[in-house]
N, C-alpha and C positions, 0 to 999 in steps of 0.2 A: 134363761136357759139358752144355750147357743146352737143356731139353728144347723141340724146334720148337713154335712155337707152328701151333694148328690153323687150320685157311681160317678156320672160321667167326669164332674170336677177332683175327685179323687184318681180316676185313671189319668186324666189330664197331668197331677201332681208326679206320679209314679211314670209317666212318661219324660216329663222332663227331666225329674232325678237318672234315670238310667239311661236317656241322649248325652245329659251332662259327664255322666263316667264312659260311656261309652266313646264320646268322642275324645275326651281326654287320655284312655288307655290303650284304644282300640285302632282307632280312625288313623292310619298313616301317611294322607295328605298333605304334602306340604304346604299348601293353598289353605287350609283351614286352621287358621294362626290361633288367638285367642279371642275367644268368642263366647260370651253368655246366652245363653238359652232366657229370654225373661218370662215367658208365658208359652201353654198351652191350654190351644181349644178343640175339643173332642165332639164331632159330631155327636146328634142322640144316638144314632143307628152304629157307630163305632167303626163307621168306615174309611172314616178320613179325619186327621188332624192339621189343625193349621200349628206350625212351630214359632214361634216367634223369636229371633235372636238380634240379639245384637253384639258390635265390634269396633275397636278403634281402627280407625287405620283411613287411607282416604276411598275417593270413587274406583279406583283399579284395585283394589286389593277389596274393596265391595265386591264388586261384579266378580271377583273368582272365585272368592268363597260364597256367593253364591250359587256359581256354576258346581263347586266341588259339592256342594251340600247336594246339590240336587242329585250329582251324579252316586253320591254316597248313597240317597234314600233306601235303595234297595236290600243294601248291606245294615244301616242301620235298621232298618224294620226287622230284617233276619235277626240282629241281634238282640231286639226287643222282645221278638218271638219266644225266645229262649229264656227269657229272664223274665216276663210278665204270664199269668197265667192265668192267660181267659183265651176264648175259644177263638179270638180274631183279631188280631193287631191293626190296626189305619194305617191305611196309606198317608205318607208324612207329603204335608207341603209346607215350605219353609219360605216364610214372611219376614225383611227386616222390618225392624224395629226401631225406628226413629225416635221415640220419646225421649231417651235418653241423652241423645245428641242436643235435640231440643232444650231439654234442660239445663243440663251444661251450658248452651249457649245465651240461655234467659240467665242462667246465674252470671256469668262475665257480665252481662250488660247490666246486672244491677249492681254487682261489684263495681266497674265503672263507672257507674249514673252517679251511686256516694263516694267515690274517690272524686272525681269531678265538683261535687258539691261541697266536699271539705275542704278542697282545694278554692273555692270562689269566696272573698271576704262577704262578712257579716254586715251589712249596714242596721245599724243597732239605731233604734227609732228615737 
């Protein structure tokens, strides 16, 4: 039997889906290019959210969107307010999210490591 998920990881789910339309329809920064939302974590008390995102792009196109995110929050919360319906929306802090990069960059190097290794003859015993 599959274990219920809690209010708080369900609000978390329904915040990221409506940041995700929101900043795709709403949000008319230029600075805020293409960017996935991969997680949210909801305090118990419902007062603050950590946003987790991530983005292609390099260090200077980092640092603007995440300055634009930040300066968005307020607008994004308002617009959350509106569309979720419970008595207190979180305040949003927005965290990258490096995994992703990470990973990507573990995949090349073992893509790499076996191209490397196909490339180096067999000495056959």
């Amino acid at each position: 039997m599959p274990k219920p998920q809690s209010r708080a990881r369900r609000m978390a789910e329904q915040i990221q889906r409506e940041l995700a339309e929101i900043v795709r329809q709403e949000l008319k920064d230029p600075r805020v290019g293409m960017l996935t939302f991969t997680d949210v974590e909801v305090a118990q008390d419902y007062a603050h959210a950590k946003v987790f995102y991530t983005q292609m792009g390099g260090a200077d196109q980092l640092a603007s969107t995440a300055e634009a995110l930040e300066r968005a929050a307020g607008f994004l919360r308002s617009q959350l307010a509106h569309r979720l319906r419970t008595r207190t929306v979180p305040q949003l802090h927005f965290v990258y999210d490096a995994s992703v990069e990470h990973g990507m960059r573990l995949s090349r190097l073992i893509d790499q490591a076996v191209a490397e290794d196909k490339a180096q003859p067999k000495d056959k015993p």
